[in-house]
VOLUM-792425 format. One record per residue (C-alpha): residue in three letters; x, y, z. Coordinates in steps of 0.001 Angstrom, whole numbers, plus 500000, padded with zeros to 6 digits. Each point is the difference from the previous one (the first is absolute). Example, Ala and Ser with C-alpha at 12.3 -4.5 7.8 and 13.67 -1.06 7.14 Angstrom:
2
ALA512300495500507800
SER501370503440499340
***
This chain:
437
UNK939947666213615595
UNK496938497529500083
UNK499679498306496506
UNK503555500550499223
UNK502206497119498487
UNK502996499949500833
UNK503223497853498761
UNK501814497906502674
UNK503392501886500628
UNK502752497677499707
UNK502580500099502662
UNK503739502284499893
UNK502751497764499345
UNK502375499889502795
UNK502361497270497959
UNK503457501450499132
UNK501174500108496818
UNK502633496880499144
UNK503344500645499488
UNK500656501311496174
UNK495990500328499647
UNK498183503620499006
UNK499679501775503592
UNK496814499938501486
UNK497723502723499051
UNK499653503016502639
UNK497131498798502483
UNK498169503577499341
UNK499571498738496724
UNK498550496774501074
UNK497546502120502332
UNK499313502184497142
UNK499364497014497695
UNK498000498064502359
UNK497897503002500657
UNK499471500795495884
UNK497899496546500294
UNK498105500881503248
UNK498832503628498115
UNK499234497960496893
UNK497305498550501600
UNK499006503252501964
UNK497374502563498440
UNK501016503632499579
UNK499924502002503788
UNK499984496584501815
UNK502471500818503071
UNK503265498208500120
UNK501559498388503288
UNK501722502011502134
UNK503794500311500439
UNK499622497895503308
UNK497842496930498432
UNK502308500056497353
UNK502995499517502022
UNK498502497286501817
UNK498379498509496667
UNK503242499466498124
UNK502175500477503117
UNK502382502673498548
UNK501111503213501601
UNK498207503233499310
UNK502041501573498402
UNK500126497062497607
UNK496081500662499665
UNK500403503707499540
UNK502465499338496950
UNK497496497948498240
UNK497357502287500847
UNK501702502627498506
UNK500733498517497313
UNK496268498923499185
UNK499005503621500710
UNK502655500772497254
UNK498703497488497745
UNK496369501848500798
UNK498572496442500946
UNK498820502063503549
UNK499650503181501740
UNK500637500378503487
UNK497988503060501909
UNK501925501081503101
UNK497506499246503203
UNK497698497829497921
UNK502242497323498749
UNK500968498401496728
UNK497731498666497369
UNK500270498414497013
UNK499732502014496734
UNK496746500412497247
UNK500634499250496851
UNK501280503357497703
UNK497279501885497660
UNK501353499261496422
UNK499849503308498436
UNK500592500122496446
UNK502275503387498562
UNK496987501137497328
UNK497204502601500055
UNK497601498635502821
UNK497914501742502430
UNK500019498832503221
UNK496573498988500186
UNK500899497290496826
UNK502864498606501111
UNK498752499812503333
UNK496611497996498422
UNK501958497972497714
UNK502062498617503120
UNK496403499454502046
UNK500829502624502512
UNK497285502746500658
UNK501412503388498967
UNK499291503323502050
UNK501838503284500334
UNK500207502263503236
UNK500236503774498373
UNK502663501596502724
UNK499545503402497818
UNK498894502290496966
UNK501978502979499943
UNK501585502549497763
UNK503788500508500098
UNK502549501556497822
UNK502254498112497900
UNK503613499514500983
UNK502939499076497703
UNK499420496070499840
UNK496670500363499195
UNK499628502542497878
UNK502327498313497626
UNK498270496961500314
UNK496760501812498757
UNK501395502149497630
UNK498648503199502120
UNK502415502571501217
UNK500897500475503361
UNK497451501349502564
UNK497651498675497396
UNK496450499400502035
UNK499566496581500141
UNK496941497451502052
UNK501570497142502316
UNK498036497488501117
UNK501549497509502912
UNK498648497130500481
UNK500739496409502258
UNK499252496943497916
UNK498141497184501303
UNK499287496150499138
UNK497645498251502119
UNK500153502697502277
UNK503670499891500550
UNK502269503367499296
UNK502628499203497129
UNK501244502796498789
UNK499854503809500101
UNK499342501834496739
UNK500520503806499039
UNK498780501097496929
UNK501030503158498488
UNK497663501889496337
UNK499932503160498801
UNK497397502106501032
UNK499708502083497142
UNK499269496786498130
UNK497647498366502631
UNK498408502930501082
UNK497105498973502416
UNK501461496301500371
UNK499904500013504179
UNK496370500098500125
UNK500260496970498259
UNK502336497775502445
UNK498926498010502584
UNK500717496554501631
UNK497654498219497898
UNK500899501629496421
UNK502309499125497686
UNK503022502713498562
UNK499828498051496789
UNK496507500166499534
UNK499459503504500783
UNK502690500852497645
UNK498440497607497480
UNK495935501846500257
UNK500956503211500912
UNK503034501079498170
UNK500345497433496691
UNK503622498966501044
UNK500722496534500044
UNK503563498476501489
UNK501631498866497073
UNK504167499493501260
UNK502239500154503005
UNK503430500290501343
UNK500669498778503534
UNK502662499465502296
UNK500338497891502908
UNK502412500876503244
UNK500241498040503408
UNK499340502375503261
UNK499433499814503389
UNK496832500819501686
UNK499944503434501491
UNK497877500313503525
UNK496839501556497464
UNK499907497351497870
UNK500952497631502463
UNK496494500724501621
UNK498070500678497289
UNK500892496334498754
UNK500537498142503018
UNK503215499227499624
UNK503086500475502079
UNK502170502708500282
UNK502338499764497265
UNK498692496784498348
UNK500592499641496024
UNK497807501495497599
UNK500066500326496516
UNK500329503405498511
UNK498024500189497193
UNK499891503531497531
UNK498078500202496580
UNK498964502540497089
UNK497369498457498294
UNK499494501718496709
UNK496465500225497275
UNK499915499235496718
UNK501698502877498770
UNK502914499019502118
UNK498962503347502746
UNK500813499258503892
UNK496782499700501458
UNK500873498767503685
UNK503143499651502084
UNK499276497102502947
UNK502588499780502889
UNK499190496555501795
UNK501426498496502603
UNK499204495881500687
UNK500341497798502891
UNK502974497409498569
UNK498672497663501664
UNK496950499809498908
UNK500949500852496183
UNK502145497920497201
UNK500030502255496622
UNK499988497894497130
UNK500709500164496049
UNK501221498546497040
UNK503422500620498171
UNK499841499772496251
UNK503478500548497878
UNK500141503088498907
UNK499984500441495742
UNK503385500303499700
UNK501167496706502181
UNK501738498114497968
UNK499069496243500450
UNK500631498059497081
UNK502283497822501712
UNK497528499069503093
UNK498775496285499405
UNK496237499924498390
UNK497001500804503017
UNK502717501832502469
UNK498211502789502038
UNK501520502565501724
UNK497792500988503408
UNK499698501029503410
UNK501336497901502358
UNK497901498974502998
UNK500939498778503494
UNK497947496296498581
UNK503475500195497751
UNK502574500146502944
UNK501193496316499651
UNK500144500589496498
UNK502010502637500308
UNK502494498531502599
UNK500691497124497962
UNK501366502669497392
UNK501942502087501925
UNK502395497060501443
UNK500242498378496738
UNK501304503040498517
UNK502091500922503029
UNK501328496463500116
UNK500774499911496247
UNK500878503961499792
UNK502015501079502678
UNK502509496755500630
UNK503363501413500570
UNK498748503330500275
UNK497922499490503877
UNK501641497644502425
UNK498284496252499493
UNK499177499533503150
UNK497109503134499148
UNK498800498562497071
UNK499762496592502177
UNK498119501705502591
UNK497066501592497995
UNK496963498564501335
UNK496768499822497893
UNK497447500490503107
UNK502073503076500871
UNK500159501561496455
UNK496141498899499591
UNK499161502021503097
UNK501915503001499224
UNK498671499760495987
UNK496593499839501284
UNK500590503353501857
UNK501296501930497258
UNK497525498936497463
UNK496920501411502338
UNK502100502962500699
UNK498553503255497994
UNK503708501329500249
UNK501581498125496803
UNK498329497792497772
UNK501111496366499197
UNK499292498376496137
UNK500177497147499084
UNK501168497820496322
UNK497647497271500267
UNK499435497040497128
UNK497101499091498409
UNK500314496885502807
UNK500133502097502758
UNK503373499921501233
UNK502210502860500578
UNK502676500693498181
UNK501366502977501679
UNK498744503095502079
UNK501098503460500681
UNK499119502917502061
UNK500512503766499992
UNK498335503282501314
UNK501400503136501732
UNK503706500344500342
UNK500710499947504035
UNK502032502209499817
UNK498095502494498090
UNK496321499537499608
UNK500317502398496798
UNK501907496844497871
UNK499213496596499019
UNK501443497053501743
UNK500552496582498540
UNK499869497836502845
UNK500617496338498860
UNK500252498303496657
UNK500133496387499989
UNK499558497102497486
UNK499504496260500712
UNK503546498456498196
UNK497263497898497571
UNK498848502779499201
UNK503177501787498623
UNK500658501510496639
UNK496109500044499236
UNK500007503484500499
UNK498075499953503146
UNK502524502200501790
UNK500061502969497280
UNK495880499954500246
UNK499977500075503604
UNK502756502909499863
UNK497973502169497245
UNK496612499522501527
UNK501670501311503234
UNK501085502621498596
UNK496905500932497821
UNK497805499709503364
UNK502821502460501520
UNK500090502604497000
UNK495508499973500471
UNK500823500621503728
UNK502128503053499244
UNK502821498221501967
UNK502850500821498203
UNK503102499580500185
UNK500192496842500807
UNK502647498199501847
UNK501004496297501464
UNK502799498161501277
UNK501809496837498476
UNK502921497844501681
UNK503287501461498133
UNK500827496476498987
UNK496544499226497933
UNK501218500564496592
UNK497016498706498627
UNK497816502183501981
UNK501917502962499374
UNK499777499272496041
UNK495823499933500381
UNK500181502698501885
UNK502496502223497835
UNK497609499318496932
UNK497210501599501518
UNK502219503063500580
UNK501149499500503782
UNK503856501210500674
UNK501728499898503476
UNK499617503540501598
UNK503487499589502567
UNK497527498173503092
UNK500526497104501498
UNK499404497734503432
UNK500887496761501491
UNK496966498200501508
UNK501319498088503304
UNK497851497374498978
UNK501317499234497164
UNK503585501442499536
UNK500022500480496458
UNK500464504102498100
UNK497131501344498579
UNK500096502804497965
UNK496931502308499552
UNK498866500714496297
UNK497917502903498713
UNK498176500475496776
UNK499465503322499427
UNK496591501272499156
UNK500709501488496705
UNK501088496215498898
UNK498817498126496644
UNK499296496773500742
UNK502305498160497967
UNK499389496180499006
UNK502687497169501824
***
């Protein structure tokens, strides 16, 4: 680690917490904090202490230093390889949800592209596919597989499925150095003009585990596409799977047409939340708990929140590519309210509102019904429907939003231990209107 600088670690507190005072915070999380500002300083792949020097470093038990470690491997801040040791994390590829080759958005991020062709084959079309490409089943079809690379290192695994009868000849034309898009461009006149793409979380099977130097169920990022010409015809069907930690995917959320937002102050945008936005988002969620739920959660919950808590757990979920967070931000830059949604949990076929919350400054602006209706515009695109979510029984206010967006109980409901209050579940069938509050 020669050259690296490094920030001076500031000691554990061993001082008790005072009688009537906040109780100390967990000594894992001091460990994990303190060690956030040693890997600050630390360049990607530097190696981390080991369990041992950190025990004796900050004098804590091991498990205490396996809890924050954890945690940081959670928080993707390091990886740990079994027999070699842990190490601190490279920064993510920012990958941007458009029409890109690889070899662009790997040049536009100053990494050198290359491709490893695993195979050229023929193959018959099964159900998924064939439908994808508007061929009929059995249909010949051309996969290519291929590893990706970025200054040499594997990222992600491609398969590529065309038709045949359309690219007749196109193997001879597919190599490690050549480009699909290219070839496609000279040799057949088709240029990539739209695409649909979905994005699921998976773990690494022992092929791709190898093939990307990963381990052995380790996240990646499902990634499947139809890219389509100009006359709207399926031209390719790409099956990708990328090393999580390695990847971020990353767009931009405009309202849709029909959003109503004539009530949202002058210069408010609605967009993706990022992890940079986690305090930003904390600050939200307990001033709406605080002012929202009294009476409805015990106080001594709403008095417990803790902002560096919520701040770690909101950074999670905004870089997770399992939901998607948006924010109401002014033309100032704060935020005014967030909510997040994606597939139900309970059935990956529906939409899920996850959270919904709105800064009490921020009320009657009509920042909660744009949040709500973009949600549930990004939902319909996704072909998530219905769509469901679940409100404390109590929240009158809630429930009223909710009910003028078409929502009705559908007989659930659950008592959180945490929290001790009755939710009910809502559902908003997909055949809805989407009627204005």
């Amino acid at each position: 680690m020669t050259g690296a600088r490094t920030r001076p670690v500031r000691a554990l507190s061993r001082v008790p917490a005072a009688a009537g005072s906040a109780p100390a915070r967990p000594k894992y999380r001091q460990l994990r904090d303190a060690l956030v500002e040693l890997i600050e300083g630390l360049p990607g792949g530097a190696t981390m202490p080991t369990e041992r020097e950190l025990c004796e470093r900050f004098a804590v038990s091991r498990g205490t230093v396996r809890q924050a470690l954890d945690r940081l491997e959670a928080e993707q801040r390091i990886v740990r390889h079994q027999g070699k040791g842990t190490f601190v994390a490279s920064a993510k590829l920012d990958q941007l949800l458009e029409l890109t080759s690889h070899t662009e958005s790997m040049r536009s991020q100053g990494r050198t592209p290359a491709s490893r062709v695993l195979s050229v084959e023929r193959a018959r079309a099964d159900a998924t596919t064939a439908q994808a490409l508007g061929v009929a089943p059995g249909a010949p079809l051309v996969r290519v597989e291929r590893v990706r690379l970025g200054d040499g290192e594997p990222l992600a695994v491609e398969l590529v499925s065309l038709d045949a009868a359309r690219f007749e000849g196109i193997e001879a034309s597919l190599g490690d150095s050549s480009s699909l898009y290219q070839v496609l461009r000279d040799r057949y006149g088709v240029e990539l003009a739209s695409a649909e793409e979905t994005i699921e979380a998976v773990p690494a099977g022992e092929r791709e585990a190898d093939l990307l130097a990963v381990a052995l169920g380790a996240p990646l990022l499902m990634l499947c596409r139809v890219s389509r010409d100009d006359d709207d015809q399926p031209v390719e069907y790409v099956h990708s799977l990328y090393r999580a930690d390695r990847f971020r995917f990353r767009t931009r959320l405009r309202p849709a047409r029909d959003v109503r937002r004539r009530g949202l102050p002058a210069g408010t945008e609605l967009r993706v939340a990022a992890p940079a936005d986690a305090d930003a988002l904390a600050e939200v969620f307990i001033a709406a708990w605080r002012a929202s739920y009294r009476g409805i959660v015990e106080a001594a919950v709403l008095d417990r929140l803790d902002a560096d808590d919520l701040a770690d757990w909101l950074a999670t979920l905004t870089a997770s590519p399992a939901t998607t967070t948006w924010t109401a931000t002014a033309s100032d830059g704060r935020v005014l309210g967030f909510a997040r949604a994606g597939a139900d949990p309970a059935d990956s076929r529906r939409g899920h509102v996850y959270s919904l919350y709105v800064h009490p400054d921020a009320r009657g602006l009509g920042v909660g019904t744009a949040l709500l209706e973009h949600g549930l515009s990004v939902l319909e695109e996704q072909g998530l429907a219905p769509v469901t979510l679940w409100v404390f029984e109590q929240n009158r206010a809630a429930r009223r939003l909710y009910a003028a967006a078409g929502f009705a109980p559908d007989g659930a409901r659950r008592i959180e231990p945490d929290y001790g209050a009755e939710e009910i579940r809502l559902l908003r069938p997909a055949a809805a209107g989407r009627p204005a509050p």
